[in-house]
C-alpha positions as CSV (number, residue, x, y, z in Angstrom):
1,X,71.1,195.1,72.4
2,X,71.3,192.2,75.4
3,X,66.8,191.9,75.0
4,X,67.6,191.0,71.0
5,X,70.8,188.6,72.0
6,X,68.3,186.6,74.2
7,X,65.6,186.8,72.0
8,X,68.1,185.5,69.0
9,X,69.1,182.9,71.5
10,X,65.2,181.8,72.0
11,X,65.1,181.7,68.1
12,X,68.3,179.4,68.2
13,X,67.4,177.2,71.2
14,X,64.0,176.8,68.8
15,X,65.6,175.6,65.5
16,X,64.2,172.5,64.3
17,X,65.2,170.4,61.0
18,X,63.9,167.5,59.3
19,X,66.8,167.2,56.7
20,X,70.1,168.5,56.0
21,X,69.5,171.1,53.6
22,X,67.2,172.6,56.3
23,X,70.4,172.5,58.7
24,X,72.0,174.3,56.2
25,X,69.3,177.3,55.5
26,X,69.6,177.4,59.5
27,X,73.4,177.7,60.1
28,X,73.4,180.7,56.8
29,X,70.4,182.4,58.6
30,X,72.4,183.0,62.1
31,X,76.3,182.2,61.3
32,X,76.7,183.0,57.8
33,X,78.7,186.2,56.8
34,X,75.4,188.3,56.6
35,X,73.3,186.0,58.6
36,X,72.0,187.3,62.5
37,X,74.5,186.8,64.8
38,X,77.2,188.7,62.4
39,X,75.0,191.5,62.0
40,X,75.1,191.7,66.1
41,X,78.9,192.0,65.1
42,X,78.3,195.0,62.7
43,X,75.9,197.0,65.7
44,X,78.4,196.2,68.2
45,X,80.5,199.1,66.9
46,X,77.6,201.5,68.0
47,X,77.5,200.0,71.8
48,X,78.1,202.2,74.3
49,X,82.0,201.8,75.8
50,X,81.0,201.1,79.4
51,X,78.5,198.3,77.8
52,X,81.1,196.8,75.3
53,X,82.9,194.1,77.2
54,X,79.1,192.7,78.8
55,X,77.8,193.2,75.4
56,X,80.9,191.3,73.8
57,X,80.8,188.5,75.9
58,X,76.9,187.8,74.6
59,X,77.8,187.9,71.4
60,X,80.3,185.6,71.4
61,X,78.5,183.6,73.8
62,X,75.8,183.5,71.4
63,X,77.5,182.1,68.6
64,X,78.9,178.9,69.9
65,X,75.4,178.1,71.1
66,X,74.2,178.3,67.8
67,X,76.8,176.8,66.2
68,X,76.5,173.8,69.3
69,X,72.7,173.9,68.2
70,X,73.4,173.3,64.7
71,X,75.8,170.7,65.8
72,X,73.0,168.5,67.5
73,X,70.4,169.2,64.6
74,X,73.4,167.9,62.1
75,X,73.6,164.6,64.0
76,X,70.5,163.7,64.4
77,X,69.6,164.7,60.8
78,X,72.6,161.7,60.3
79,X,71.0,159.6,62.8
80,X,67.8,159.8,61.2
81,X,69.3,158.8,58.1
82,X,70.8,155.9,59.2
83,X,67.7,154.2,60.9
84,X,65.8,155.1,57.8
85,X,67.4,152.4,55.9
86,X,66.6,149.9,58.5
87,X,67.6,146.4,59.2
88,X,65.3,143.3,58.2
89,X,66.0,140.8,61.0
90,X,63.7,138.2,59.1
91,X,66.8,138.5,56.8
92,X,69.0,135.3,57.2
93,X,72.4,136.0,58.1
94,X,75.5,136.0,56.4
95,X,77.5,132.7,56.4
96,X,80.6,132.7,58.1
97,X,83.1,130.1,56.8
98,X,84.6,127.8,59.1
99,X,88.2,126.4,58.9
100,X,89.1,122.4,58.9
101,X,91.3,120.5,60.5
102,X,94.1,119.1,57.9
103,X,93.8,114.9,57.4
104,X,96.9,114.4,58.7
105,X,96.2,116.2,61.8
106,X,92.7,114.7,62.0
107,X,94.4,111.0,61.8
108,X,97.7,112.3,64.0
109,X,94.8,113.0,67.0
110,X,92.9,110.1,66.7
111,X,95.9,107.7,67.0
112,X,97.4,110.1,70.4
113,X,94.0,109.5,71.6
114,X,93.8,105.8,71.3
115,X,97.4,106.1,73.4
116,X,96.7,108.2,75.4
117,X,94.0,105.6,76.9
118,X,96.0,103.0,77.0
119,X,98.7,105.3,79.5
120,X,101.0,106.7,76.7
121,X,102.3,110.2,77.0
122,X,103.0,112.4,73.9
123,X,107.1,113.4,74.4
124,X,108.2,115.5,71.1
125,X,111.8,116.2,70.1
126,X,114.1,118.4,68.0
127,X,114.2,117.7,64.0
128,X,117.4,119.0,63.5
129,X,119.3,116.0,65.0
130,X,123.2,114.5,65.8
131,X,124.1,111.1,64.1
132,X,124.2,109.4,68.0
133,X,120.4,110.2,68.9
134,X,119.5,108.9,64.7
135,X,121.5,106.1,64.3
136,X,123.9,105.0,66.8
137,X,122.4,104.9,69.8
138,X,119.8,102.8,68.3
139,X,122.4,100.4,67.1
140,X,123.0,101.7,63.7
141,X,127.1,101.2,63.6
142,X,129.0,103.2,61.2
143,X,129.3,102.0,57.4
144,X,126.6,99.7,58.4
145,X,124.4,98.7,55.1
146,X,120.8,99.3,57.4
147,X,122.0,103.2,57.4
148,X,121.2,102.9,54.0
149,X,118.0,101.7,54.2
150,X,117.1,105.8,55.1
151,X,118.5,108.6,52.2
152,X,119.4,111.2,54.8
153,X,119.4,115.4,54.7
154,X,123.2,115.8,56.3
155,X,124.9,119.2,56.8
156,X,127.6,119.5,54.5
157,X,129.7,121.5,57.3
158,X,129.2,119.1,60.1
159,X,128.1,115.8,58.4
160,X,127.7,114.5,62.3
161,X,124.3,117.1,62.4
162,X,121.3,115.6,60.4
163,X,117.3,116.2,59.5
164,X,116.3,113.3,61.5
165,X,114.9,110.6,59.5
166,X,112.4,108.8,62.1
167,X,111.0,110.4,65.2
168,X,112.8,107.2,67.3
169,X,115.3,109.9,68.0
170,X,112.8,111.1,70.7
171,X,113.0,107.6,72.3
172,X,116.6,108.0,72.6
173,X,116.6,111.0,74.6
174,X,113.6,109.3,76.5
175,X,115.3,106.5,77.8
176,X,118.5,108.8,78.1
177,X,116.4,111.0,80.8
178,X,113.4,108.9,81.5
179,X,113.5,105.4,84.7
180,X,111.9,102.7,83.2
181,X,108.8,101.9,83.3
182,X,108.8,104.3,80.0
183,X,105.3,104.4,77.8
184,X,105.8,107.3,75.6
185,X,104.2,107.9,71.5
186,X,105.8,111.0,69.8
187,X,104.7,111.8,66.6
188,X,106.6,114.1,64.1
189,X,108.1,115.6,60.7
190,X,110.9,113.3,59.4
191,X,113.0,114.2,56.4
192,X,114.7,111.6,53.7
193,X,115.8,112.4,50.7
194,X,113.2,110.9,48.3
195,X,112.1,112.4,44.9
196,X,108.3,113.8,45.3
197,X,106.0,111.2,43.5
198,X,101.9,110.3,44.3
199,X,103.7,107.6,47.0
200,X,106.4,109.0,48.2
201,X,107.9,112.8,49.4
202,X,111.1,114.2,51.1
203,X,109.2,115.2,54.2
204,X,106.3,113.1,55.8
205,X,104.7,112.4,59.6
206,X,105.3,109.2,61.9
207,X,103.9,108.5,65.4
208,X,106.6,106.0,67.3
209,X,105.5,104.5,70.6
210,X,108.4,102.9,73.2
211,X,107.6,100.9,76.5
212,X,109.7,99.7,78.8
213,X,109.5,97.5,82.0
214,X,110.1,94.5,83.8
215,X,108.7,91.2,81.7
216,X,107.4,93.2,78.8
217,X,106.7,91.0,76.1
218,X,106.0,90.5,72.4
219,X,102.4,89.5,73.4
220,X,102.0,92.4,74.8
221,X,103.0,94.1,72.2
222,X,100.5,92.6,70.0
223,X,98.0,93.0,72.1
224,X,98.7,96.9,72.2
225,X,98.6,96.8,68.2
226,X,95.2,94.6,67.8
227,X,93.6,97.3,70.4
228,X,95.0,100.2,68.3
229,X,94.0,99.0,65.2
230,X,90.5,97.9,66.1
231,X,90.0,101.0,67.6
232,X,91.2,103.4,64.3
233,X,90.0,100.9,61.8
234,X,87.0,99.3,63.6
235,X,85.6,96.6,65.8
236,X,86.3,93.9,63.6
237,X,89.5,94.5,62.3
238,X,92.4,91.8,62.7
239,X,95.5,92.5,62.4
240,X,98.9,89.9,60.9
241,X,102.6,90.2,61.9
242,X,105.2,89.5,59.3
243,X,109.0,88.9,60.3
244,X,111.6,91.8,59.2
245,X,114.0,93.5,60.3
246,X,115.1,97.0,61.8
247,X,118.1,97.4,63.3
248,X,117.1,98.5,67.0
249,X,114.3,95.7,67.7
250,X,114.5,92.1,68.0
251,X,113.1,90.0,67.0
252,X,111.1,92.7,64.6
253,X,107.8,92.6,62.3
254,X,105.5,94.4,59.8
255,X,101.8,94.8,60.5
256,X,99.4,94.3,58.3
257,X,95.5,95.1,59.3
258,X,92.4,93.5,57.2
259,X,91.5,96.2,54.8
260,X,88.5,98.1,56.0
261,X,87.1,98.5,52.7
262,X,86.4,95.3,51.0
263,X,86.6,93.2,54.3
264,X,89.6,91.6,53.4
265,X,87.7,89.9,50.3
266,X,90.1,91.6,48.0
267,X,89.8,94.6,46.2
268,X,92.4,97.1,44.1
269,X,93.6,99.1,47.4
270,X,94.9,96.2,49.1
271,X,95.9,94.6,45.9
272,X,93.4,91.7,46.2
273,X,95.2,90.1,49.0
274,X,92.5,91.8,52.1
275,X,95.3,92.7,54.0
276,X,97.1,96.4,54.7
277,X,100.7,97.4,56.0
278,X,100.6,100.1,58.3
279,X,103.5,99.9,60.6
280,X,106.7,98.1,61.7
281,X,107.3,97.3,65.2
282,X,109.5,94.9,67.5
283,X,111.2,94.3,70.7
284,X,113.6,96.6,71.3
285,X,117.4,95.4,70.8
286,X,119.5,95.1,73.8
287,X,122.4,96.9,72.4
288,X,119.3,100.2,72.1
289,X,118.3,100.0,75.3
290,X,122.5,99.8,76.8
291,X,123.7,102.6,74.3
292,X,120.8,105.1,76.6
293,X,121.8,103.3,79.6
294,X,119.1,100.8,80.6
295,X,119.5,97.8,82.1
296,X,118.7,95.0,79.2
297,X,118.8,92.2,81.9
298,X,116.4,93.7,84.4
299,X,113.4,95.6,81.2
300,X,112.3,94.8,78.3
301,X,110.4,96.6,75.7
302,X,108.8,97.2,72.3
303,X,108.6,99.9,69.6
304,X,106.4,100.5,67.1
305,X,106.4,102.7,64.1
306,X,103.5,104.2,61.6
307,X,103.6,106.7,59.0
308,X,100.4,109.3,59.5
309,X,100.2,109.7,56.0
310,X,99.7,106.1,54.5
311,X,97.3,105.9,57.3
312,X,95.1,108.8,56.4
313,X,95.2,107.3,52.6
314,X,93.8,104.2,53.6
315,X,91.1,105.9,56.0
316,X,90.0,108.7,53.4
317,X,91.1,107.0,49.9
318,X,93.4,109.4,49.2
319,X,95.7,108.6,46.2
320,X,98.4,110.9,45.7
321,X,100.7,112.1,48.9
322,X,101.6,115.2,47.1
323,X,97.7,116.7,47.5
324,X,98.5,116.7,51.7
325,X,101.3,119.3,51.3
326,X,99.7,121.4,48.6
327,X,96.9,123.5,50.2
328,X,94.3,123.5,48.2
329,X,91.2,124.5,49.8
330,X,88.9,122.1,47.6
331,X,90.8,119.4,49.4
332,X,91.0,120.5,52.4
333,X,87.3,121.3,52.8
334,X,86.4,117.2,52.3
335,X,87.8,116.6,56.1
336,X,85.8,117.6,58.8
337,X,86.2,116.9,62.9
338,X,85.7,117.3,66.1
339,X,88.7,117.6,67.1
């Protein structure tokens, strides 16, 4: 009985297959109800007692070897399957699609940059804001008619908490923590309460810069905003001031750059006049820089203010603020950059 077990077991160890069918006429040969190894079951009744438990042992020994036999042939029958189909690495590979950068963050990194050489620090702050750090610290007094110039998002419970309107809430609590000499941009969301049209939108992005030191000055000043521009716009851009008025600079001015796209010869984006608003700016008020506690008799400073998304129309052409908030892919996929 043991000379047949190891002779089965030779058989087994032999067992070669070239597909799975042929694994399958193997495993009902040996392990199938009447294949070999159950018919040693069936004789084992016959084995002498004294030979039963050595006998036993073989039998069962045999078994998981052929079913561990049958195991390997299986998997590589699999195996052999697989690296039939084979791989073409002539083949080109499939394109993965890459994400892009939205416009407005595009444009929102290009002007940091340009501040960030000139020794300006990025400073963010909260949107959800009290009336002191929006309005009255930057000498906006109460029932004043320049409050109105902004449609604000109050809280109806607590009509002293606000969405901020202008990130120059951030310069508030700059100055509030910050010694002069202070050279900070923050950019942001603000919130007013606008309908949604192709030029204007309830919620939109500014980038404010603040300096302040000793003998700061408006040239200064203009000299910061002809670097900035020349450098977003190009080499040959000029810029113009125009006098106006905001509440926490003085004296205070709109800029205006050459447009970029006729040369300032005149064409329908600038109105035929060759000339582009982009931001307001100014020397900061006295009464701002006393309301954070700041010296107004020893520093001096300026503040400027740009919206990201009238800038990004003017760079790309775009026509309509409301594609920048709706997320479609087709737009999207026009703005490519490094950044």
């Amino acid at each position: 009985m043991l000379d047949k077990i190891e002779q089965l077991k030779k058989e087994i160890e032999a067992m070669v297959a070239q597909s799975a069918d042929e694994v399958e006429q193997l495993r009902i040969k040996y392990l199938s109800k009447k294949g070999e190894v159950s018919k040693l079951f069936a004789e084992f009744r016959n084995v002498p007692a004294e030979q039963k438990r050595e006998v036993g042992q073989a039998i069962n020994t045999l078994r998981d070897f052929a079913q561990e036999r049958l195991d390997v042939l299986r998997s590589g029958v699999q195996e052999q399957k697989d690296s039939s189909v084979g791989v073409d690495l002539t083949l080109p590979g499939e394109s993965m699609k890459l994400g892009t950068r939205h416009p407005l963050s595009i444009v929102r990194n290009e002007i940091l940059d340009i501040f960030k050489r000139l020794g300006f620090v990025v400073s963010e702050g909260p949107e959800i804001e009290d009336d002191w750090h929006v309005f009255s610290a930057l000498n906006f007094p109460e029932e004043h008619p320049a409050r109105d110039m902004q449609d604000t998002f109050f809280i109806q419970r607590n009509p002293d908490v606000l969405l901020r309107t202008h990130t120059s809430s951030v310069q508030v609590h700059d100055m509030e923590e910050m010694e002069p000499p202070i050279r900070t941009v923050t950019p942001g969301r603000v919130f007013r309460n606008e309908a949604i049209s192709a030029r204007a939108h309830c919620m939109f992005h500014q980038i404010e810069g603040l300096y302040i030191d000793e003998n700061v000055s408006f040239a200064d000043l203009k000299q910061t905003l002809l670097y900035f521009a020349q450098e977003l716009f190009g080499e040959g851009t000029k810029i113009r001031m125009r006098p106006s008025y905001f509440p926490f600079t003085e004296p205070s001015a709109e800029m205006d750059v050459s447009c970029s796209i006729c040369g300032g010869e005149g064409c329908n984006v600038c109105k035929y006049t060759g000339w582009l608003e982009i931001l307001g700016c100014g020397m900061v008020d006295p009464n701002a820089l006393e309301s954070s506690g700041i010296d107004s008799r020893k520093y001096t400073g300026f503040a400027f203010g740009m919206g990201i998304e009238r800038i990004a129309m003017l760079k790309y052409g775009i026509n309509d603020l409301r594609l920048y908030f709706e997320n479609d892919v087709r737009f999207l996929n026009q703005f490519k950059s490094a950044h």
